[in-house]
C-alpha positions as CSV (number, residue, x, y, z in Angstrom):
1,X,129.6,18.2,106.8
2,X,126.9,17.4,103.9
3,X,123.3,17.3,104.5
4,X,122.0,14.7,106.5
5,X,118.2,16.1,107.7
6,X,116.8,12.4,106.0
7,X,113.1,11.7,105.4
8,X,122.0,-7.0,119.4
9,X,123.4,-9.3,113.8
10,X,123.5,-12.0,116.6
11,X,127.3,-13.0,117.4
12,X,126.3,-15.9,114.6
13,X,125.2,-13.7,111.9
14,X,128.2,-11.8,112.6
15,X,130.5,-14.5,112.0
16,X,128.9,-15.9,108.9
17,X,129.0,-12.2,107.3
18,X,133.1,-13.2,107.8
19,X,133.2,-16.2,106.4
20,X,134.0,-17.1,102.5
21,X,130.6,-19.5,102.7
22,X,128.5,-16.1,103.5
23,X,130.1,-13.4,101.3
24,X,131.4,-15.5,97.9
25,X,132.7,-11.7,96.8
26,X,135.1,-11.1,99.2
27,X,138.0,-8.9,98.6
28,X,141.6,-8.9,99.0
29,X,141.7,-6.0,99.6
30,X,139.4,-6.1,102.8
31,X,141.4,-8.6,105.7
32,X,139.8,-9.5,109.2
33,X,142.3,-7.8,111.9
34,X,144.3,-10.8,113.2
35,X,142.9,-12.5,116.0
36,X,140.0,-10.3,116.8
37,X,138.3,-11.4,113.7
38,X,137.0,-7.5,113.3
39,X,136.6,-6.4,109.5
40,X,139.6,-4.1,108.6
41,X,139.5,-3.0,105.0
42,X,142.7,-2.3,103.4
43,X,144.0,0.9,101.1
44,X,142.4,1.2,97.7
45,X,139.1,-0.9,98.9
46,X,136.5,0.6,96.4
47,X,133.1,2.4,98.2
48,X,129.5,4.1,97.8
49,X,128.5,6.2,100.6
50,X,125.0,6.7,100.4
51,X,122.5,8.1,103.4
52,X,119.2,8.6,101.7
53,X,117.2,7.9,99.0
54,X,117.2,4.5,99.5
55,X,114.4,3.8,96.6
56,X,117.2,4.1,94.6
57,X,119.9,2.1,95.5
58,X,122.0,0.1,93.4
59,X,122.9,-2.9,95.6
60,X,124.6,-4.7,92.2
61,X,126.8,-1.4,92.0
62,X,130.5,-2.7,91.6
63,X,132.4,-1.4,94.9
64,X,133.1,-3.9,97.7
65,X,131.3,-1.5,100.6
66,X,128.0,0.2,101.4
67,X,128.2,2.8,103.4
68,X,124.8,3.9,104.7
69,X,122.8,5.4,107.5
70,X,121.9,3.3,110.4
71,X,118.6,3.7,111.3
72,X,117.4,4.0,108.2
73,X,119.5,0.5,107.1
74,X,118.0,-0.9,109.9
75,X,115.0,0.1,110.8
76,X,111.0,0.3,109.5
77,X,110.5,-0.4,105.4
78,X,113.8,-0.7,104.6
79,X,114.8,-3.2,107.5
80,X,116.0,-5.4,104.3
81,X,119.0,-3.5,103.0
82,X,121.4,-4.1,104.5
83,X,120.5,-7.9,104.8
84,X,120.3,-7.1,100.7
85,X,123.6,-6.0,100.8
86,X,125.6,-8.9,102.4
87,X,123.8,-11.6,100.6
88,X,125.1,-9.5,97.7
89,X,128.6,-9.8,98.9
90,X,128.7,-6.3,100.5
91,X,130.7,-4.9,103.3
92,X,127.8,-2.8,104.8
93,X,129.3,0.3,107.0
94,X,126.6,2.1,109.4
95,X,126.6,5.9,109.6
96,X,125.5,7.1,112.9
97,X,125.9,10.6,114.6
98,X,127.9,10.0,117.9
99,X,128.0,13.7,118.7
100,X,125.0,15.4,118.4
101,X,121.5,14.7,118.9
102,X,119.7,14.6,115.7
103,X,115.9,15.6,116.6
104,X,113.9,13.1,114.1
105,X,115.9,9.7,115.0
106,X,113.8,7.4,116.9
107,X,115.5,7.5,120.3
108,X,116.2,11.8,120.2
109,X,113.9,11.9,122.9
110,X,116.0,9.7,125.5
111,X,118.8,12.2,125.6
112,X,118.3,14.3,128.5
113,X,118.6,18.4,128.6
114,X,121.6,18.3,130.0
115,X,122.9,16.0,127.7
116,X,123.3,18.8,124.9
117,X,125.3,21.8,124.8
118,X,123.5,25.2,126.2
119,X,123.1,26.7,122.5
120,X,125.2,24.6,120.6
121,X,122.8,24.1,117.8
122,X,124.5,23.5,114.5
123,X,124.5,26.5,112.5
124,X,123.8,24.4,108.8
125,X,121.6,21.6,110.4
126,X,117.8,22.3,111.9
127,X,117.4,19.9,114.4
128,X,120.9,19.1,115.1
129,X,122.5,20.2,118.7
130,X,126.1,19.5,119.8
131,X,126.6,16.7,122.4
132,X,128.1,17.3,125.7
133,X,130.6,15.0,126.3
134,X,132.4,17.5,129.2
135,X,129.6,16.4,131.5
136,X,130.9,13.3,133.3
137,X,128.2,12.2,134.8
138,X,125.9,12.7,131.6
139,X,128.1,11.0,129.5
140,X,128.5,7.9,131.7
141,X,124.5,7.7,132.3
142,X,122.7,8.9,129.6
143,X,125.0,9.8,126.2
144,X,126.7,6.4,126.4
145,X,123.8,4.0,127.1
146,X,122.3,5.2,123.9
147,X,125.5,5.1,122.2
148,X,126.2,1.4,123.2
149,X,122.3,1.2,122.5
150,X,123.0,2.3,118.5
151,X,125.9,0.1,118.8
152,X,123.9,-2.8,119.3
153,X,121.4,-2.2,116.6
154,X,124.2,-1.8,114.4
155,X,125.7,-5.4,115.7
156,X,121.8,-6.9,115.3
157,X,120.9,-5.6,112.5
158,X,124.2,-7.2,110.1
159,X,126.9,-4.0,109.9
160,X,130.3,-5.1,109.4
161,X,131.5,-1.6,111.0
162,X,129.9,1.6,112.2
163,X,130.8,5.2,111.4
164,X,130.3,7.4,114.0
165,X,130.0,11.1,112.7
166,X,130.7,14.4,114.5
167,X,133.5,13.1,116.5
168,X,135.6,16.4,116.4
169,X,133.8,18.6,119.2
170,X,136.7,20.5,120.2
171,X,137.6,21.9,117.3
172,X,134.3,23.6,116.5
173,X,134.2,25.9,119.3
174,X,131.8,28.5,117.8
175,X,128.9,26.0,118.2
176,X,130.5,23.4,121.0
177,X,131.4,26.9,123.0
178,X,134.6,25.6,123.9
179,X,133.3,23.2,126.0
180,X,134.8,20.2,124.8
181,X,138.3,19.5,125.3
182,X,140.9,17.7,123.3
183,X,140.9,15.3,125.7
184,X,136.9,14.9,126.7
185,X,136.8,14.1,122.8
186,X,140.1,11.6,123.0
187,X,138.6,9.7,125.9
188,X,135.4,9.6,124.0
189,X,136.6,8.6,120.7
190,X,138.7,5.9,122.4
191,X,135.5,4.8,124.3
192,X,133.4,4.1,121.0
193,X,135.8,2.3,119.7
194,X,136.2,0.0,122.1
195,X,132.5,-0.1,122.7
196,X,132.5,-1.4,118.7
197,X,135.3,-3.7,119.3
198,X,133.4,-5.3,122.1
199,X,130.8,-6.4,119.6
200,X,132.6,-7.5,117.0
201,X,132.2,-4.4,115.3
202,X,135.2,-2.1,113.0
203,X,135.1,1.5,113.8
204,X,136.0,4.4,111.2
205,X,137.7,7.5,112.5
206,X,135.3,10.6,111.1
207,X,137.4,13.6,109.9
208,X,139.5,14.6,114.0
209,X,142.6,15.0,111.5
210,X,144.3,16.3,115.0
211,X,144.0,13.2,116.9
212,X,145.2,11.0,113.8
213,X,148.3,10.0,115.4
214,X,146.7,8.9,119.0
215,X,143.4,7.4,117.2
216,X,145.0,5.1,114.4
217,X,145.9,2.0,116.5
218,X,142.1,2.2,118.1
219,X,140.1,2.6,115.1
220,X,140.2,-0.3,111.8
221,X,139.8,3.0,109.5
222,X,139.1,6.5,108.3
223,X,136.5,8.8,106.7
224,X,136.8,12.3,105.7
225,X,135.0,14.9,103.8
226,X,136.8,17.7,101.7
227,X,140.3,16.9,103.0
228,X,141.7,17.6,99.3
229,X,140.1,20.5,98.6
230,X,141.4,22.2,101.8
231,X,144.6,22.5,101.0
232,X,145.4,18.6,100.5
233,X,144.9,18.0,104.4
234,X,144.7,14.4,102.9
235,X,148.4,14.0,103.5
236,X,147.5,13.3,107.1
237,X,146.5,9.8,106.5
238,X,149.5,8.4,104.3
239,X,151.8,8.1,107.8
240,X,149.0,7.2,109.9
241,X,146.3,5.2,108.7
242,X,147.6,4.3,105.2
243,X,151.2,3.6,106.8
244,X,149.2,0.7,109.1
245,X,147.3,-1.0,105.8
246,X,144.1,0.6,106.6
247,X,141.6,2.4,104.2
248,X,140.7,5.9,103.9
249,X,137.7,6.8,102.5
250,X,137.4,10.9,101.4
251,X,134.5,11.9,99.4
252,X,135.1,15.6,98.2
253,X,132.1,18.2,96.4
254,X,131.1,21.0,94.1
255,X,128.2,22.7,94.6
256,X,128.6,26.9,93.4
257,X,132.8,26.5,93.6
258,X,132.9,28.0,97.4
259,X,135.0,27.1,99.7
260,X,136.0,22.7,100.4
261,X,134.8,22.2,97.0
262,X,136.9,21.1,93.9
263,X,135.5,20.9,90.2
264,X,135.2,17.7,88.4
265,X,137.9,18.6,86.6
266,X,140.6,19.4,89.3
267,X,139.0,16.2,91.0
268,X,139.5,13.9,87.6
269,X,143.2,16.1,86.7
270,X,144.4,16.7,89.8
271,X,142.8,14.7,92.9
272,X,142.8,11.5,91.5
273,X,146.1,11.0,90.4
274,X,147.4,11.5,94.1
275,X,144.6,9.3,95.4
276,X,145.3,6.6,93.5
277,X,148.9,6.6,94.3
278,X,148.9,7.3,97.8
279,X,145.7,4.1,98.1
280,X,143.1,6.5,99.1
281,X,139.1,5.7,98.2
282,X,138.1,8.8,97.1
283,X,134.5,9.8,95.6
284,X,133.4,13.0,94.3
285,X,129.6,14.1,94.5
286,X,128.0,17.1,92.2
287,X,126.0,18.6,95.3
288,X,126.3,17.7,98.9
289,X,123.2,15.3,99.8
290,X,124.7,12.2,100.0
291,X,121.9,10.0,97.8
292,X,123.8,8.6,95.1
293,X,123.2,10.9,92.4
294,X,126.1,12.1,90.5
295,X,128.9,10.6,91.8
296,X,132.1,9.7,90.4
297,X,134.9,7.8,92.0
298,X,138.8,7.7,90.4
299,X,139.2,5.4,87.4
300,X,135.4,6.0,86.4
């Protein structure tokens, strides 16, 4: 987790933002996936994950994607970025929270009460309660219209693929209250990315490292926080999403040296040398908000 509490493209757009005529800079080591014509970067594709501070974005930084928040990309004064972005030559990513209700986004107020978990506020995040994705019926009439709603904003507003956080439910039971099963968050997971598919969309797979092996073949690729610094979890990925050409993205921190975090120097010594070999896109960030301060990537 990191701290996020921040201050339909048409089918046409879409297609140009694919095309060699609309993004001169395109990479080899990004690839459409076959015959769906869905954005599927490949291992080693370089990154900047960056959910705030927009004033100071460097669109002309040398990586091939953006990955940024949603609404924020999208919406009110800084509707322009992600447009920005692509004319750039940018893969643009969209960060959106798929399993909580966040209470300052725009639409928090058309998720119902029974749409959220009986106390499953997140303990680090004001604001941010668990989804319930047990309740059936909710799911099906009230969490996924405003999924498939964010969905299209994402396909409207340009993104080449959509990153739907908080995706692993089940597995934190102290907050979720051990509501959520494995497979309430399988079925769901499987449902968002088809819902992304059906819009021309690529979906990342957020942390879930215990559905890797049913999740690989359903999402175009992978995002994790910390998965070095507990214990190397990272190893997950090389016969899943690595072993089927698609990227992984890990950003690791230090903060105070607690727990999940790795120094600069084990990240620069130690980190980086099995990230590079194994193709992984790691960053590391000195802190945990996620505004583009103080970030290093492997090679820099």
């Amino acid at each position: 987790m990191f701290n996020r509490n921040w201050t339909a493209v048409s089918l046409m757009v879409l297609a140009c933002s694919q095309l060699t005529a609309c993004n001169s800079d395109s990479s080899s080591e990004s690839t459409d996936n076959g015959e769906s014509g869905i954005w599927q970067p490949k291992p080693g594709t370089s990154w900047h994950w960056q959910l705030e501070n927009y004033d100071n974005l460097d669109i002309n930084k040398d990586v091939e994607v953006f990955d940024i928040d949603l609404f924020e990309g999208a919406e009110g004064g800084n509707a322009s970025i992600i447009s920005s972005l692509k004319s750039n030559g940018k893969r643009v990513i969209c960060y959106f929270s798929a399993g909580t209700r966040e209470d300052w986004r725009p639409d928090a107020s058309e998720f119902s009460d029974d749409a959220v978990i009986a106390d499953g506020e997140m303990a680090d995040w004001p604001g941010e309660v668990w989804l319930d994705i047990n309740n059936e019926v909710v799911l099906n009439e009230n969490i996924k219209p405003i999924m498939e709603a964010r969905l299209d904003l994402a396909q409207s507003a340009g993104c080449d693929a959509v990153e739907p956080d908080n995706v692993d439910g089940y597995i934190n039971t102290d907050e979720t209250k051990g509501i959520i099963t494995y497979d309430d968050q399988l079925n769901y997971n499987k449902w968002l990315a088809n819902a992304a598919h059906s819009r021309g969309l690529g979906i990342g797979l957020k942390n879930d490292l215990d559905q890797l092996n049913e999740l690989v073949n359903d999402f175009d690729f992978a995002v994790n926080e910390q998965c070095y610094a507990y214990g190397n979890e990272c190893v997950s990925y090389e016969d899943t999403f690595l072993k089927n050409n698609k990227a992984v993205f890990v950003q690791e921190y230090y903060e105070d040296g607690s727990e999940g975090e790795i120094s600069r120097q084990e990240f620069e010594n130690n980190a980086c040398p099995y990230f590079l070999e194994a193709g992984i896109s790691a960053l590391w960030k000195e802190g945990f908000n996620l505004d583009g301060e103080n970030v290093l990537s492997c090679g820099e």
